[in-house]
DOKEPA-300675 format. One record per residue: residue number from 1; residue in three letters; z, y, x of N, C-alpha, C, O in turn. Coordinates in Angstrom, 3 decimals. Atoms other than C-alpha are relative to their C-alpha. Layout:
% DOKEPA-300675
KOLBA, NUM, ALA, Z, Y, X, Z, Y, X, Z, Y, X, Z, Y, X;
...
END
This chain:
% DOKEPA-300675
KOLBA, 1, UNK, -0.538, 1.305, -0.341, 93.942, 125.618, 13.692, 0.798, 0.167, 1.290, 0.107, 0.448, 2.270;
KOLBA, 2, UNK, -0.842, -0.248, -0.801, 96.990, 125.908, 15.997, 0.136, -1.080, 1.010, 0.763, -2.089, 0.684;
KOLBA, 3, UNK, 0.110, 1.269, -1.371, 96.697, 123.617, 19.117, 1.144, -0.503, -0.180, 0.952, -1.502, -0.873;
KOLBA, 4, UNK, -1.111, 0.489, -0.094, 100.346, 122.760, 19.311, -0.022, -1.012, -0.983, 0.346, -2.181, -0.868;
KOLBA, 5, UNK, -0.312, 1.250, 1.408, 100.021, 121.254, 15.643, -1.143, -1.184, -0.175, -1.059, -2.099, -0.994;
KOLBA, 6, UNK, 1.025, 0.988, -0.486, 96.901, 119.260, 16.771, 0.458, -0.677, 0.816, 0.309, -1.887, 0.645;
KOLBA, 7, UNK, 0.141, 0.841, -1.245, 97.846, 118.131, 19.864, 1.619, -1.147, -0.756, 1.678, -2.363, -0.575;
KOLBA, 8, UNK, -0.601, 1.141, -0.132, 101.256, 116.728, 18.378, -0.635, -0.851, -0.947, -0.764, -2.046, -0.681;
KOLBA, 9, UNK, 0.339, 0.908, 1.287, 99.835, 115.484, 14.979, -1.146, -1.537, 1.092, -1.037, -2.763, 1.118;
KOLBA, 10, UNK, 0.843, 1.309, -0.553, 97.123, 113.378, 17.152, 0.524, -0.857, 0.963, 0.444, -2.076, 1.111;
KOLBA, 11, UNK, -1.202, 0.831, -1.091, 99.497, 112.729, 19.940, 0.663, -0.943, -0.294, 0.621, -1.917, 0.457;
KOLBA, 12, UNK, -0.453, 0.405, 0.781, 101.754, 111.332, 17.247, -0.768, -1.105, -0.483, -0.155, -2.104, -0.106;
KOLBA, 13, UNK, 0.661, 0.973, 0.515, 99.203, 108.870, 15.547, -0.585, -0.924, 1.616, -0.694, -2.150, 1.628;
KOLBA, 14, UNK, 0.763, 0.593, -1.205, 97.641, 107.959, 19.215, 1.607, -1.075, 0.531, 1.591, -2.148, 1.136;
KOLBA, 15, UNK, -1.500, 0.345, -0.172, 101.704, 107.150, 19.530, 0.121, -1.429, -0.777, 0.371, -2.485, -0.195;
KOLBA, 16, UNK, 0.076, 0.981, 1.260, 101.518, 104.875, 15.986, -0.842, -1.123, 0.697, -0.572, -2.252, 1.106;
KOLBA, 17, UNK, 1.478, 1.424, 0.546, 98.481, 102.817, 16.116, -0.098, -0.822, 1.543, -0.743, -1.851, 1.741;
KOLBA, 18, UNK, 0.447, 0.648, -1.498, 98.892, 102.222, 20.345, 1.386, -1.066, -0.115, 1.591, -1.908, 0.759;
KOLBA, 19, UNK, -0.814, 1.178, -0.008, 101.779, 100.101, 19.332, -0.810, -1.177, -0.260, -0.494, -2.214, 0.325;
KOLBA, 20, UNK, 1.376, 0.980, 0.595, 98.578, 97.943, 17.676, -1.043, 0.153, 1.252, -2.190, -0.293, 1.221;
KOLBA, 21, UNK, 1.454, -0.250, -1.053, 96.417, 98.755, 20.625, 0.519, 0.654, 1.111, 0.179, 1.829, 1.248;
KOLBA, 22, UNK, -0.624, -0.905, -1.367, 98.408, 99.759, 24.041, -0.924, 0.394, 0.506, -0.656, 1.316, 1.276;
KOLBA, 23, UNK, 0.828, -1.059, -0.764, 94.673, 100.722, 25.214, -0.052, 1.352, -0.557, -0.884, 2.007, 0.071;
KOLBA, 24, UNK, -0.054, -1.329, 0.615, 95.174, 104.008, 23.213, 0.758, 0.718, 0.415, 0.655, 1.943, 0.470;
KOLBA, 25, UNK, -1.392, -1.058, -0.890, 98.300, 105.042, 24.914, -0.511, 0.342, 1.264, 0.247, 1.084, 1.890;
KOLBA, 26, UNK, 1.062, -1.214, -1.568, 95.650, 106.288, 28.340, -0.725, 0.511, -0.441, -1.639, 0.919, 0.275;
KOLBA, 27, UNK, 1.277, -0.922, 0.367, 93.626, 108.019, 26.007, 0.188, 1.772, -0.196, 1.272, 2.215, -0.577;
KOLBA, 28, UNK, -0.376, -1.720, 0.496, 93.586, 111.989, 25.471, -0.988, 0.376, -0.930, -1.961, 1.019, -0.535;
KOLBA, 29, UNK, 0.643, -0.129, 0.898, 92.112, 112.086, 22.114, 0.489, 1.502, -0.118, -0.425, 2.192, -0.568;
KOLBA, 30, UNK, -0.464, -1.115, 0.411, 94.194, 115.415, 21.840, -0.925, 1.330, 0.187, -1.605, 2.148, -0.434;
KOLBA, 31, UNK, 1.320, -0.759, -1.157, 92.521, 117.047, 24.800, -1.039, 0.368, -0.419, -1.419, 1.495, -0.735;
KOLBA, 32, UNK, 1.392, -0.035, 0.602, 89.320, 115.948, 23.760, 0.109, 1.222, -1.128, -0.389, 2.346, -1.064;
KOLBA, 33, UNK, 1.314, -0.600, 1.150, 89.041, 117.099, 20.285, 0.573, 1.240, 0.485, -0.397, 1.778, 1.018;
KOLBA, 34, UNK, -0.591, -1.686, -0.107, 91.151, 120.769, 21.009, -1.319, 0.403, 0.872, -1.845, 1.449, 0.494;
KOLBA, 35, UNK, 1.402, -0.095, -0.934, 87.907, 120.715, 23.745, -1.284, 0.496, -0.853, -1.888, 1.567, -0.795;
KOLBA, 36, UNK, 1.074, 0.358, 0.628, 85.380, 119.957, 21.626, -0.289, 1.769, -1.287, -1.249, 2.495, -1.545;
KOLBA, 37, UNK, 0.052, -0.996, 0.961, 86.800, 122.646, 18.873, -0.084, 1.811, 0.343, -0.416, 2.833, -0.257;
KOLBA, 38, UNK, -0.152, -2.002, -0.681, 87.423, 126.041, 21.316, -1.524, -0.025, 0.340, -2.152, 0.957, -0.054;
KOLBA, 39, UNK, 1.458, -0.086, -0.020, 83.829, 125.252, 22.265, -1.803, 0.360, -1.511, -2.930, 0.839, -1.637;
KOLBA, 40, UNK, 1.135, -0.257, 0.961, 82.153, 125.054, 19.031, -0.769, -1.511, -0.201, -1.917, -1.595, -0.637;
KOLBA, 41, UNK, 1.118, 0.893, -0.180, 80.965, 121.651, 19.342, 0.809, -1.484, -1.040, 0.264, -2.554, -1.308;
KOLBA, 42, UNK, -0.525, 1.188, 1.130, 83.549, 119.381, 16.827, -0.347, 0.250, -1.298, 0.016, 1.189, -2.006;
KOLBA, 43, UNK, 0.691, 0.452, 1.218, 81.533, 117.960, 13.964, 0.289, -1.239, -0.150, 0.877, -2.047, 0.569;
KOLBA, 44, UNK, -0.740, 2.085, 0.334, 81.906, 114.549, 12.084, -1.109, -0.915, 0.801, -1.139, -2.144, 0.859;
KOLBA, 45, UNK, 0.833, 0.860, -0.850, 79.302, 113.466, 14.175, 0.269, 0.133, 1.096, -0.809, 0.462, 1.591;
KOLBA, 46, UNK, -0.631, -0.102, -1.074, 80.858, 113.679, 17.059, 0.766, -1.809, 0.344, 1.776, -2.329, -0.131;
KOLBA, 47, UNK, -0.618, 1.549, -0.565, 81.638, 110.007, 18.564, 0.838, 0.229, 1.560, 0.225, 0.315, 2.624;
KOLBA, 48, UNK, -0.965, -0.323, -0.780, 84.967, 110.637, 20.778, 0.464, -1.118, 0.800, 0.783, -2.187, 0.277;
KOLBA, 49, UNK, -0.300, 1.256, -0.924, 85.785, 108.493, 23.881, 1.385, 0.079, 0.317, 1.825, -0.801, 1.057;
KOLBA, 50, UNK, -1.736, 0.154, -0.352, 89.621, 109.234, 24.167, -0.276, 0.750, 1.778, 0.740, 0.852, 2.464;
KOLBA, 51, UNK, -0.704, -0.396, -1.102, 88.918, 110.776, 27.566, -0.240, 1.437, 0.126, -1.027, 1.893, -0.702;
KOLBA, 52, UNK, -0.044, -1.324, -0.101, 89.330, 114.535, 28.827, -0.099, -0.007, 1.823, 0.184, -0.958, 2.550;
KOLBA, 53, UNK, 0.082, 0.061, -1.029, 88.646, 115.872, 32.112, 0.638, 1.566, 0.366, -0.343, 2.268, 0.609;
KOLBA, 54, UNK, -0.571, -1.442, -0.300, 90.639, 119.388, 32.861, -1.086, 0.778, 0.505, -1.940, 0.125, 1.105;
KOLBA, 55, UNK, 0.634, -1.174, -1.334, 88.754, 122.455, 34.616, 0.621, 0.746, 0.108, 0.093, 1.813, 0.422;
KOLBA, 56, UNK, -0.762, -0.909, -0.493, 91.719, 124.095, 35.034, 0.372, -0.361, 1.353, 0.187, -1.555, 1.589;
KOLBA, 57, UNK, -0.515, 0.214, -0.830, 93.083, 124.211, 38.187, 1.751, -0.917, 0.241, 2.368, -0.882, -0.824;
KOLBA, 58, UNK, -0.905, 0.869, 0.059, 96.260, 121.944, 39.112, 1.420, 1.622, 0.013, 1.068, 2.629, 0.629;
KOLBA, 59, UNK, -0.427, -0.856, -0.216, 99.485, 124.425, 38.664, 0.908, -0.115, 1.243, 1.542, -1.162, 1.380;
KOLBA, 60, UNK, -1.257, 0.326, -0.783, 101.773, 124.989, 41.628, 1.191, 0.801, -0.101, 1.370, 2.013, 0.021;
KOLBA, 61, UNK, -1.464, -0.573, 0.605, 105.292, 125.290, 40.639, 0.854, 0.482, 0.736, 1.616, 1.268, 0.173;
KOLBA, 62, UNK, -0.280, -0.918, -1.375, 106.616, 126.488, 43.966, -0.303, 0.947, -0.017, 0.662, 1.707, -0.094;
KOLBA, 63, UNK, 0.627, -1.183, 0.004, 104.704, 129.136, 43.979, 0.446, 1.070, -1.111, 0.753, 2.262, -1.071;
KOLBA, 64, UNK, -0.155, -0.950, 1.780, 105.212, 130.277, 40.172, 1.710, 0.174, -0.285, 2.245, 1.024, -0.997;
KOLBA, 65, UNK, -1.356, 0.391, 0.387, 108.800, 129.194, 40.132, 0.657, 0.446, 1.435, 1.859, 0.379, 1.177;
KOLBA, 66, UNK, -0.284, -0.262, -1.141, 109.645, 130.265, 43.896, 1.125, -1.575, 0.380, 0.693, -2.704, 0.614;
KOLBA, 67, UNK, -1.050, 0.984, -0.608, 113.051, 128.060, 44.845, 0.102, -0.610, -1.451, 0.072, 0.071, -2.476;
KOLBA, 68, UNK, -0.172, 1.069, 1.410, 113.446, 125.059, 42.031, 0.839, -1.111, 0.469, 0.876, -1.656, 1.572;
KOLBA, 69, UNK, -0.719, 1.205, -0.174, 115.891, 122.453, 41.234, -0.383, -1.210, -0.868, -0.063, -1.026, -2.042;
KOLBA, 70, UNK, 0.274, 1.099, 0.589, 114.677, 119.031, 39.997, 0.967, -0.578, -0.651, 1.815, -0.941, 0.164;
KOLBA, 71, UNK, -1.113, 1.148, 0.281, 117.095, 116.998, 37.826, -0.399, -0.855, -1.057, -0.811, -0.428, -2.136;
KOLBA, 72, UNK, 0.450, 1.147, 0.939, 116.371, 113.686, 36.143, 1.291, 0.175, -0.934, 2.408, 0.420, -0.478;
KOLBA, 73, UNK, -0.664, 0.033, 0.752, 117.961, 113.632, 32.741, -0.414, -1.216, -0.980, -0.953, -1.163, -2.086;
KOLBA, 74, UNK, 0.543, 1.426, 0.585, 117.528, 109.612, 32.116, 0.719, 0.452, -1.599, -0.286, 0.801, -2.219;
KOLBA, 75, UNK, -0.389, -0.066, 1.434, 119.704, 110.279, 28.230, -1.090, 0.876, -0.900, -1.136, 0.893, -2.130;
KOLBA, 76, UNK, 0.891, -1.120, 0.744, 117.083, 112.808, 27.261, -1.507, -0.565, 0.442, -2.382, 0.061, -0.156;
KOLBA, 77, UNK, 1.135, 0.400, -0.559, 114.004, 110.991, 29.009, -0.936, 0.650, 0.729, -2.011, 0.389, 1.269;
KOLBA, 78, UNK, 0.750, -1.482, -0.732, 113.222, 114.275, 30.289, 0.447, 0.017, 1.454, 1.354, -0.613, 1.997;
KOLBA, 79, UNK, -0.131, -0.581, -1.866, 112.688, 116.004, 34.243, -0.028, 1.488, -0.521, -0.890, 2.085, -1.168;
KOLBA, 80, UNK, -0.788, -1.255, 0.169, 114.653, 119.146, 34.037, -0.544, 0.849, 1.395, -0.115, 0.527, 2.503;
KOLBA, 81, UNK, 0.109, -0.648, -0.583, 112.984, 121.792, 35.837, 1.023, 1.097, -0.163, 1.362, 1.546, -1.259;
KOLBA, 82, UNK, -0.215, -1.536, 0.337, 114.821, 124.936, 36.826, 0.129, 0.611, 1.287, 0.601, 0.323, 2.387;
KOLBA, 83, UNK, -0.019, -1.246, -1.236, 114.030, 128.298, 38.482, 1.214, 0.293, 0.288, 2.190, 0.153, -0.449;
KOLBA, 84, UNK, -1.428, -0.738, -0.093, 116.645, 129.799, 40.088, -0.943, 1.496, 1.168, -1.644, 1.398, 2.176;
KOLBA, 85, UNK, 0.703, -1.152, -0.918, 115.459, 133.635, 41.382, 1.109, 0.688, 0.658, 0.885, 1.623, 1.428;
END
């Protein structure tokens, strides 16, 4: 089961149904279950609260990326990172 195709497929429906329920659009059902499944612990009995809590560390992009240029690209809805080395 390929995370990428989990996280959008649920991402995607959490997308759908929060038009019916905007409390679903702060949830990380994705998170969760991908959590639940690298562990060993997703079964149908499993009652899921929509929230996730990281234990990764936060990344710093300075560091990884040395000198970076920010550019908002409002037509694309995207924030355009780029390295420059």
């Amino acid at each position: 089961m390929p995370r990428p195709c989990v996280t959008r497929d649920v991402n995607n429906l959490t997308t759908y149904f929060g038009q019916f329920d905007p409390t679903l659009l702060t949830t990380q059902y994705a998170e969760e279950i991908w959590s639940l499944y690298e562990h060993g612990e997703l079964n149908p009995d499993v009652k899921l609260t929509g929230r996730f809590e990281s234990t990764l560390p936060p990344v710093d992009l300075e560091a990884s990326c040395g000198r970076s240029t920010t550019r908002v690209r409002p037509e694309a809805g995207k924030i355009v990172l780029r390295c420059r080395n």
